[in-house]
N, C-alpha and C positions, 0 to 999 in steps of 0.2 A: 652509187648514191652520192650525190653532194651532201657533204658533211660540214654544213655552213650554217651556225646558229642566228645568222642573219636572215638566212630563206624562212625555217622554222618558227623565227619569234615573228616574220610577216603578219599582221591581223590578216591580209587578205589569203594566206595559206591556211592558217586555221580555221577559217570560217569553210574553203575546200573542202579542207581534211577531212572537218567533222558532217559534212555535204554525204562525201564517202564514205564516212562509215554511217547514214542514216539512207545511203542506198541512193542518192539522189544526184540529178546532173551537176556534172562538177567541170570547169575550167582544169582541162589536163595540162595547158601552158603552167600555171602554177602548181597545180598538185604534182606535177613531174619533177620539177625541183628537189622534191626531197623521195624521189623514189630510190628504191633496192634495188638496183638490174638486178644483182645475183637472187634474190629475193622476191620480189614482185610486190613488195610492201613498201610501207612508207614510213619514212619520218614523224613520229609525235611532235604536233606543236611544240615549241619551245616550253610555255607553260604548262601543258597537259604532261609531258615529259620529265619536267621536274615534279608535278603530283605523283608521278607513278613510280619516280626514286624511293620519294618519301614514305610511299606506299612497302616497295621491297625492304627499305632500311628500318621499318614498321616493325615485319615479321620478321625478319635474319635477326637472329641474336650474335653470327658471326660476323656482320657489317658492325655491330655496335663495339666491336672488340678490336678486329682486323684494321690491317691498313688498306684504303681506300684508292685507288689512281685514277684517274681519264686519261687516257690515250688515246683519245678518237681520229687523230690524224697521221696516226703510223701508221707501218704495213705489215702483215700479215704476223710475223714473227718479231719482236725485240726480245734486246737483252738487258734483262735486271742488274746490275751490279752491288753486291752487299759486302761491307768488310767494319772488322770493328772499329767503333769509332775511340779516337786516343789525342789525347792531350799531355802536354809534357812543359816541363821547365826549363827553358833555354837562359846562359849564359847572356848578358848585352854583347852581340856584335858575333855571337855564334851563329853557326848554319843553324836554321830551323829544317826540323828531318821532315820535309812534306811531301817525300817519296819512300820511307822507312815503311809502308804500310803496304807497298803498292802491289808484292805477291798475294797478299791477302785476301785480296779481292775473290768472291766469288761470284761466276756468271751464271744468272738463268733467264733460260728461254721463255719469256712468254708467249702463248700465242692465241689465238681467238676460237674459240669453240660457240656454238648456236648452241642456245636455249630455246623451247619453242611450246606455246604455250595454245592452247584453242578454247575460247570461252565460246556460248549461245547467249543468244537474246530474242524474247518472243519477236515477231513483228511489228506486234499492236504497241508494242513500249518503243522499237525504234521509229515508229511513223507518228507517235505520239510529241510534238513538239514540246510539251512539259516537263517529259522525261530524261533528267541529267544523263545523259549518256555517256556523256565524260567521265564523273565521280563513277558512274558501274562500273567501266574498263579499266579507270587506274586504280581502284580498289581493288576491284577482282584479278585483275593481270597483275597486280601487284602482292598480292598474297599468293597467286602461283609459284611467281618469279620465284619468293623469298624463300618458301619452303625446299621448291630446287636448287637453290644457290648453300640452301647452309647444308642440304644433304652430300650435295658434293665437295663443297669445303671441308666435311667431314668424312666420308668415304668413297669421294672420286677416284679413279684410277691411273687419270691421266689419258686415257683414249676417250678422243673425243668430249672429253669434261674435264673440268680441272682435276688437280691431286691435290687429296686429300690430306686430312693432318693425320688419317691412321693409315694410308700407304707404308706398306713393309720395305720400301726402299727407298724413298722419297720423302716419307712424312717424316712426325715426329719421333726424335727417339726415344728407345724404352726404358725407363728408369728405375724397374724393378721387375722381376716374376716373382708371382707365388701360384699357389693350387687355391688357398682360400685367405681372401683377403680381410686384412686384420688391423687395426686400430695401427698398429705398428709399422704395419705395412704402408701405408697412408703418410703418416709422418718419414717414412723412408722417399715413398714419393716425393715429398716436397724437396727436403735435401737431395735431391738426387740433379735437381736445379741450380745451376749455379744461381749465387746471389743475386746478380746484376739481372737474371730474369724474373729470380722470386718476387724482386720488388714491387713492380707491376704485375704480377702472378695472379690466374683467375684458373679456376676450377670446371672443368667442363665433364657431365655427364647426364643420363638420364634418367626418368623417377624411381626405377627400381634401386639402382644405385645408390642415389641420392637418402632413398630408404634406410636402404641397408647399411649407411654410413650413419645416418642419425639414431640410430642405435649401437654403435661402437662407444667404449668405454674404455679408460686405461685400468688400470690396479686400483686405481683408488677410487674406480666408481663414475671417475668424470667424463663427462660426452666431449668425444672429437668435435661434434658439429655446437655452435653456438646457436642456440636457438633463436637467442636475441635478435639477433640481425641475419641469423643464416649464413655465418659464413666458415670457413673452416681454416684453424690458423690464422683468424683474420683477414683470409682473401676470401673475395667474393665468390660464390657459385650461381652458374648458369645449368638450367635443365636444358637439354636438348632431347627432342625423341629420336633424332636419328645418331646418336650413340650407344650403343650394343649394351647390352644385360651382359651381366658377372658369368661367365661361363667359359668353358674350356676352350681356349685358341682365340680369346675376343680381347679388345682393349674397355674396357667399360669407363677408365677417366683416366684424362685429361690432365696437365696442371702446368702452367708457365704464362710467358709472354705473348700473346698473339696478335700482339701489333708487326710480329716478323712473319703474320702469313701476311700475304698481298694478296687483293683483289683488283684485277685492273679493266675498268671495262673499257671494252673496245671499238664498239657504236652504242647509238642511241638504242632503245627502242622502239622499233618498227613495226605495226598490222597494218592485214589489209582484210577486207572481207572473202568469204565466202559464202556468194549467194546461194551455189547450186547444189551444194552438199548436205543442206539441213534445208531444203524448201518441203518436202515429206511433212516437217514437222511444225511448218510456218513460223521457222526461225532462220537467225541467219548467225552467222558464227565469225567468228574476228579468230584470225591467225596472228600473234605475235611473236617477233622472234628478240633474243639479249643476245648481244656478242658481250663474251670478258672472260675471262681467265682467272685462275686460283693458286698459289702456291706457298707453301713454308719455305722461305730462304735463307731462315736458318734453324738447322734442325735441331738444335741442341736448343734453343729458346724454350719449347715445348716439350714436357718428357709422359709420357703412356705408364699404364700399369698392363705387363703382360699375362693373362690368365695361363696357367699352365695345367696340362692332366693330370701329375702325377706329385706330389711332394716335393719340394726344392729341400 
């Protein structure tokens, strides 16, 4: 694939494009330009391409949190490098120490994993020349996307999709066990964050959880959760559904910085039709694919509540 936001943002490719996906003769000198060999798809116009970001960054509640990358012109694999960052007071005319850091550094692999998504469309709406065809698929291909992208930034494995923030060797660390968790317990979680993450600290779980924290009280009555504004300790919470319920061997929340996961995508995204697979049903079906990658790199940024079976 040419990976040239010059071919892409072409009028004369997008009008292709969208040729292509309404089933109709299309100029392959231009629509080749932005094809997938590995793939057999194609490049989203430039514009239609940034609709259907907006579209993923819509639904992911972890794009609203996380740090963001493009890397569309690497290869296969790169390497992340993170180390803390430090400022210091020098004497006039002293060495400034701008190698004093430099074991520190931590490397991670990123590398590119397919997402891959299959929407239908009657016939009669793509032969239909009124029919936005565009807003369907960056809408619809876009609330796929987003849903896939915050499940695996929350319990990828790492084959084949990113790794997750509750990976047991990889993700976040665990900041506390209990068997049944408790107003106490919560506030343990938070300290269990070094400061420099609390600051920026957000809360991540979902609605059962979320519940069952909004009724936690201390000794004198008062609710953990601030109703006011919803937040707990003053940082923000986010619901997620793909965060596990309070139960034995689960992480059920979240609490740190999550500007130290990374998301980096790695092409655009790409469909292409599929004529012959839903003609049965007189539709036709768009295949689209996401390359990008997921990681916490640094894990001590994020800290988990570990559920345990038995009494700590």
């Amino acid at each position: 694939m040419v990976d040239n936001v010059q071919i892409t943002a072409q009028p004369e490719y997008d009008i292709e494009f969208w040729n292509a996906m309404r089933n109709k003769e299309v100029r392959e000198d231009i629509l080749a330009k932005g094809r997938d060999i590995s793939t057999g798809t194609y490049s989203m116009p430039t514009v239609a391409a940034g609709k259907i970001m907006s579209e993923i960054e819509k639904e992911s509640d972890f794009r609203k949190i996380a740090t963001v990358i493009r890397a569309y012109q690497t290869g296969y694999k790169i390497f992340a490098k993170d180390c803390k960052d430090k400022a210091e007071f020098v004497a006039e005319g002293a060495t400034i120490p701008v190698y004093e850091g430099a074991g520190d550094f931590k490397e991670n692999a990123i590398g590119s994993h397919k997402l891959a998504s299959i929407v239908t469309l009657d016939e009669d709406f793509v032969c239909d020349a009124g029919f936005n065809i565009e807003k369907y698929l960056t809408e619809k291909l876009g609330k796929c996307f987003g849903k896939a992208e915050d499940n695996a930034f929350i319990n990828g494995t790492g084959e084949d999709e990113p790794i997750g923030i509750l990976h047991d060797r990889n993700g976040a660390e665990v900041g506390m066990a209990t068997s049944n968790l408790t107003y106490d317990d919560v506030i343990s979680l938070y300290f269990s964050v070094e400061k420099e993450y609390r600051r920026n600290g957000i809360w991540l779980m979902n609605d059962k959880t979320a519940l069952a924290l909004r009724k936690l009280k201390d000794a004198g009555g008062n609710y953990l959760w601030n109703q006011t504004n919803d937040t707990i300790l003053g940082k923000q919470v986010i619901i997620s559904e793909y965060m596990p319920d309070i139960g034995a061997g689960t992480k059920p929340i979240a609490f740190g910085d999550f500007s130290y996961y990374w998301i980096v995508g790695r092409k655009p995204v790409s469909v292409r039709t599929l004529l012959e697979k839903f003609i049965l049903y007189d539709q036709i079906g768009y295949l689209a694919f996401e390359f990008l990658d997921g990681k916490l790199v640094r894990k001590e940024a994020i800290k988990v509540v570990q559920m345990t079976d038995t009494e700590e």
